[in-house]
C-alpha positions as CSV (number, residue, x, y, z in Angstrom):
1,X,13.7,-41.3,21.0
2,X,13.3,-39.4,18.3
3,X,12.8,-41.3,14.7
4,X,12.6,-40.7,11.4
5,X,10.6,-43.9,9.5
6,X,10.9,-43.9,5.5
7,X,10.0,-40.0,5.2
8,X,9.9,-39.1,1.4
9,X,9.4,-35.2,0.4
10,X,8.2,-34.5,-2.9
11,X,8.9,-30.1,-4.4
12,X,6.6,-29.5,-7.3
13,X,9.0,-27.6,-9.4
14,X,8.9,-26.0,-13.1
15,X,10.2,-28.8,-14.3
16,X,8.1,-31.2,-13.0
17,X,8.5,-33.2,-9.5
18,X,11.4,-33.4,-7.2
19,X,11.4,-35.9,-4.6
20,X,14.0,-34.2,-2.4
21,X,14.0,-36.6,0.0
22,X,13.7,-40.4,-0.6
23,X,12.8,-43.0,2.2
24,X,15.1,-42.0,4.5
25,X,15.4,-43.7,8.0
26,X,17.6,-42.4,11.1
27,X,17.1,-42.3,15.1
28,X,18.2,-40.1,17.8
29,X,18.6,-41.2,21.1
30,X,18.6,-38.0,24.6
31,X,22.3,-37.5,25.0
32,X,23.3,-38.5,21.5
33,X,25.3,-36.9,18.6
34,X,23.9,-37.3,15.1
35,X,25.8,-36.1,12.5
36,X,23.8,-36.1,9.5
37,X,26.5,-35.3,6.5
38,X,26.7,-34.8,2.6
39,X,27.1,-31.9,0.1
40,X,25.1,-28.9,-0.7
41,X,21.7,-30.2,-2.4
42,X,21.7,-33.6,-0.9
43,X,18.5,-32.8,1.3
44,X,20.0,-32.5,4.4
45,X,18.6,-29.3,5.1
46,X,15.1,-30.7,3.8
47,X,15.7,-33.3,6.4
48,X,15.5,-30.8,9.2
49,X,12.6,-28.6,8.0
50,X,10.5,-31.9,7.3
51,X,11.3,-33.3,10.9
52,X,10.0,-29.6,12.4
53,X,7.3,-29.3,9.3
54,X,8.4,-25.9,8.3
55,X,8.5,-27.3,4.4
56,X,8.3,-24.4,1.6
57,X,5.2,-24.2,0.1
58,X,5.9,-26.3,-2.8
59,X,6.8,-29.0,-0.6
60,X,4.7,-32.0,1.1
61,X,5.6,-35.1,2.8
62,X,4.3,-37.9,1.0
63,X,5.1,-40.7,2.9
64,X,6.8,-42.2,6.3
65,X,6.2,-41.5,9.8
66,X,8.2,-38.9,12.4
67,X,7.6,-39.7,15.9
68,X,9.0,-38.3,19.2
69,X,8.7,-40.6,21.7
70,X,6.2,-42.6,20.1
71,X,4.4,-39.3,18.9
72,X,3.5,-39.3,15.6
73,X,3.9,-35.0,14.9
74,X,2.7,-35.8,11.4
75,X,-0.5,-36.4,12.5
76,X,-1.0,-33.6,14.9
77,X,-2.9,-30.5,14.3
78,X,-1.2,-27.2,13.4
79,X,-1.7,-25.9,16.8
80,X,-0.6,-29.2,18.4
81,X,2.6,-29.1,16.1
82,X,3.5,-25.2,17.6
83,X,4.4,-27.1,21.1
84,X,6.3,-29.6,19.5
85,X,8.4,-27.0,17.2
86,X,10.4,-25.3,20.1
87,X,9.1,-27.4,23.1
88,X,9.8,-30.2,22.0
89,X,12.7,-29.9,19.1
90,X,14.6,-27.0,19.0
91,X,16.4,-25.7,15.7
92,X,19.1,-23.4,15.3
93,X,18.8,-22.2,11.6
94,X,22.1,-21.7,9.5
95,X,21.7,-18.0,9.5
96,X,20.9,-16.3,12.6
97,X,20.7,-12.6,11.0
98,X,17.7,-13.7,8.9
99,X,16.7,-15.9,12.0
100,X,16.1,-13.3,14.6
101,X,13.7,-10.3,13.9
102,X,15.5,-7.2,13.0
103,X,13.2,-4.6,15.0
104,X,12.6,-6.4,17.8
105,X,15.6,-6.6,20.8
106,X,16.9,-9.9,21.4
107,X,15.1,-10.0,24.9
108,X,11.9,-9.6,23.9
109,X,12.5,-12.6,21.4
110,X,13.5,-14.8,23.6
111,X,10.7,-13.9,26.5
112,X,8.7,-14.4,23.3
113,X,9.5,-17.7,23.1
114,X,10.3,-19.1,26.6
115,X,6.5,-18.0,27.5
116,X,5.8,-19.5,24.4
117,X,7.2,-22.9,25.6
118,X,7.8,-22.9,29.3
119,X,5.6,-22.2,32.0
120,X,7.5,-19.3,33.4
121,X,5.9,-15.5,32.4
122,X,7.0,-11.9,33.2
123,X,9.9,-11.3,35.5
124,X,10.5,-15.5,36.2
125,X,11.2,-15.6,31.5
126,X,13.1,-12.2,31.8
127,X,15.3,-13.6,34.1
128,X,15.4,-16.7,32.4
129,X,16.3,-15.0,29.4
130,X,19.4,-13.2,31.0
131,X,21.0,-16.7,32.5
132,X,21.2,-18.7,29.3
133,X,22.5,-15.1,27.7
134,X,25.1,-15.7,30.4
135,X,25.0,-19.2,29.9
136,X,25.8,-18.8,26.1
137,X,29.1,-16.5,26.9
138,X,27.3,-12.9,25.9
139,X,29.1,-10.3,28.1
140,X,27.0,-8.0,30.0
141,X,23.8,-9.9,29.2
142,X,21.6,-7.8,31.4
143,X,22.5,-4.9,29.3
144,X,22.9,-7.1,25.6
145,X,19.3,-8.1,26.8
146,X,17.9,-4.3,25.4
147,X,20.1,-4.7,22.1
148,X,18.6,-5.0,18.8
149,X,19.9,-7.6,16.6
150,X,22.1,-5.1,14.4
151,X,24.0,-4.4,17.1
152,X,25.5,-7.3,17.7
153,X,28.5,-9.6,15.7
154,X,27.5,-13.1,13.6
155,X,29.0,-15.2,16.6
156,X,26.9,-13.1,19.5
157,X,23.1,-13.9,17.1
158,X,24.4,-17.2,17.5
159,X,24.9,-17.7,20.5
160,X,21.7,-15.9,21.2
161,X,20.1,-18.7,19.0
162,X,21.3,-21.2,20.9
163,X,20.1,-19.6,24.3
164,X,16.6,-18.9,23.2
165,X,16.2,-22.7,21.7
166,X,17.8,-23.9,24.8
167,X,16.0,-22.0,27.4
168,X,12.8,-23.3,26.0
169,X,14.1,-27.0,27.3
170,X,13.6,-28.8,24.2
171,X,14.5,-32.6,24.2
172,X,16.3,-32.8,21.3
173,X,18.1,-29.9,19.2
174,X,18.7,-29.8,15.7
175,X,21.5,-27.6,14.2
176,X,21.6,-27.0,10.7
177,X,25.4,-25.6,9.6
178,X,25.4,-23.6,12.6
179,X,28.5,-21.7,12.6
180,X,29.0,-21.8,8.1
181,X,28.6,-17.8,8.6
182,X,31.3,-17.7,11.4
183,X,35.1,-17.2,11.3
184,X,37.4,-20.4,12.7
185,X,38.0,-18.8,15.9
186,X,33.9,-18.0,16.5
187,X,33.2,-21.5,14.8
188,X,35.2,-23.6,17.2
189,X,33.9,-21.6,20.2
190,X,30.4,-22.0,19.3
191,X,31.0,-26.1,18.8
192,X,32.3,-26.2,22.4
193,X,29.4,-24.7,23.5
194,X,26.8,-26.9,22.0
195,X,29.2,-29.9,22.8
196,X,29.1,-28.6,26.6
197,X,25.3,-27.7,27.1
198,X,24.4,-30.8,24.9
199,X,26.0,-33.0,27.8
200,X,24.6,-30.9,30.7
201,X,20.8,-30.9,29.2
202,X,21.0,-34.3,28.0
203,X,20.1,-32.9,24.4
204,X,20.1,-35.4,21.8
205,X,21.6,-33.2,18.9
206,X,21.2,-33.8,15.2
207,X,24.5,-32.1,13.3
208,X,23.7,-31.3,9.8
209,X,26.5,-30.1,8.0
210,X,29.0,-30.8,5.1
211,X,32.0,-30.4,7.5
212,X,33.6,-33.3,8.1
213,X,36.1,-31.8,10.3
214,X,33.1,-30.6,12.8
215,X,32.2,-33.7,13.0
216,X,35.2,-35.9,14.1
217,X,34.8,-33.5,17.2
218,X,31.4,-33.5,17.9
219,X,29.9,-37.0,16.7
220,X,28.6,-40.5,18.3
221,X,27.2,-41.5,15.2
222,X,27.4,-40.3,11.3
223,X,25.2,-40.8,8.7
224,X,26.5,-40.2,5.1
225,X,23.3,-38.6,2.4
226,X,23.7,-38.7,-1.1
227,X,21.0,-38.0,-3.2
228,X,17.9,-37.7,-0.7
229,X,18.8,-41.0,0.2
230,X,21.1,-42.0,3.3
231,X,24.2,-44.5,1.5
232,X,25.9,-45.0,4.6
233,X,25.4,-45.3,8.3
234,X,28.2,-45.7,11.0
235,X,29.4,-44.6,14.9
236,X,32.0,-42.2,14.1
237,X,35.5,-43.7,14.5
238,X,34.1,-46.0,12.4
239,X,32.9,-44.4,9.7
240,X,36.6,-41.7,9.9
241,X,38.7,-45.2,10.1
242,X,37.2,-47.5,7.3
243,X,34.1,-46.0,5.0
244,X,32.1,-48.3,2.9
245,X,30.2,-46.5,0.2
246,X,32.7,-44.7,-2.3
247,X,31.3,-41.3,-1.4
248,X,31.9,-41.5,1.7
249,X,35.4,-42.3,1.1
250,X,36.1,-39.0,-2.1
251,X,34.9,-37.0,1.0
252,X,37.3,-38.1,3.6
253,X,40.3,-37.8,0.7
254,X,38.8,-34.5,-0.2
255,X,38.9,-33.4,3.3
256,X,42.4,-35.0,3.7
257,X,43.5,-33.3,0.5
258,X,42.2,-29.9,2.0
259,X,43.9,-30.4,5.5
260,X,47.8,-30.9,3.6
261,X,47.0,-28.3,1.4
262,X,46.8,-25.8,4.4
């Protein structure tokens, strides 16, 4: 179980402090879908780089607990924490061009980061590498192994995102916006793919996004964030059929709205 217990993140800004993040509480469970949902500046995104403790510079976490199967990772060293972030948790980052390093080919990333995480070195990681390539829908993946980043489309680094987070066998996988710099078609391929791997691994997955029409396909369980704070908690088809909290509703018309309009 992975649980997040009254976190609150405080920016120092130029205009004094921001508390981006105000005593929020969710749980995850192996297996689960948590959609986490609001609009840009809400702190959703905070969310996941508190939970993997990847904050800016300016930022801190100044209360509340995260713990991973009873693991407190707030408390643990630096060096403790590495084995956590990508062993543990996986992220895939909204962007994957700025994500994956531009002069280094997509193989060596990912051997990078399976011997990083996994026991396997050498040959055992390269091959590794190539079967969740495979895994992930790259054609030709023994050859796409050898290929820069540049060379490859916005939907391809994504999928290569998802296969070097998943072939380090993380428990749980966040997913911030991952497919807002796709097109539909890539978008709805790349959701079929995390929905299918997150039921063979077992993943628990943490959705953050402000589409609510990902989420009607992907979710177990939605919670609504307004304001650094979470207004409204809900499984899914409860949450789509009859929302409490008012924003949660102007979303769901706005979404409506959007659909007839198209």
């Amino acid at each position: 179980m992975l649980e997040i217990k009254d976190i609150k993140v405080e920016l120092d800004a130029e205009a004094g402090l921001v508390r981006a993040i105000d005593g929020m509480r969710l749980t995850l469970a192996r297996g689960e879908t948590f959609a986490l949902v609001g609009e840009s500046g809400c702190g959703k995104s905070m969310t996941a780089l508190a939970l993997m403790r990847l904050l800016p510079e300016n930022g801190r976490i100044a209360a509340g607990a995260i713990q991973v199967d009873g693991q407190d990772v707030l408390a643990l060293p630096e060096a403790s924490m590495r084995g956590v972030r990508g062993g543990r948790i996986g992220m895939i980052f909204q962007e994957p061009s700025t994500s994956l390093n531009p002069v280094m080919k997509v193989g060596a990333q990912m051997v990078e980061a399976i011997e990083t995480h996994t026991p396997l070195r050498g040959a055992a990681a390269r091959a590794k590498a190539i079967e969740w390539l495979r895994k992930v829908g790259i054609p030709e993946p023994e050859r796409r192994f050898d290929d820069y980043p540049f060379r490859m489309s916005g939907g391809q680094k994504q999928r290569v995102m998802i296969a070097m987070t998943l072939a380090c066998e993380p428990d749980y996988l966040v997913a911030d916006e991952p497919t807002t710099a796709l097109d539909v078609t890539i978008q709805a391929q790349v959701l079929d793919l995390l929905k299918q791997l997150q039921a063979e691994q077992g993943l628990g997955l943490l959705l953050i996004t402000h589409d609510l029409a990902v989420v009607s396909g992907m979710a177990h369980r939605v919670a609504l964030m307004y304001a650094g704070q979470i207004v409204e908690e809900a499984p899914a088809a409860d949450f789509f059929a009859s929302p409490r909290h008012p924003y949660a509703q102007a979303l769901l018309d706005r979404k409506s709205t959007r659909l007839n309009s198209s």
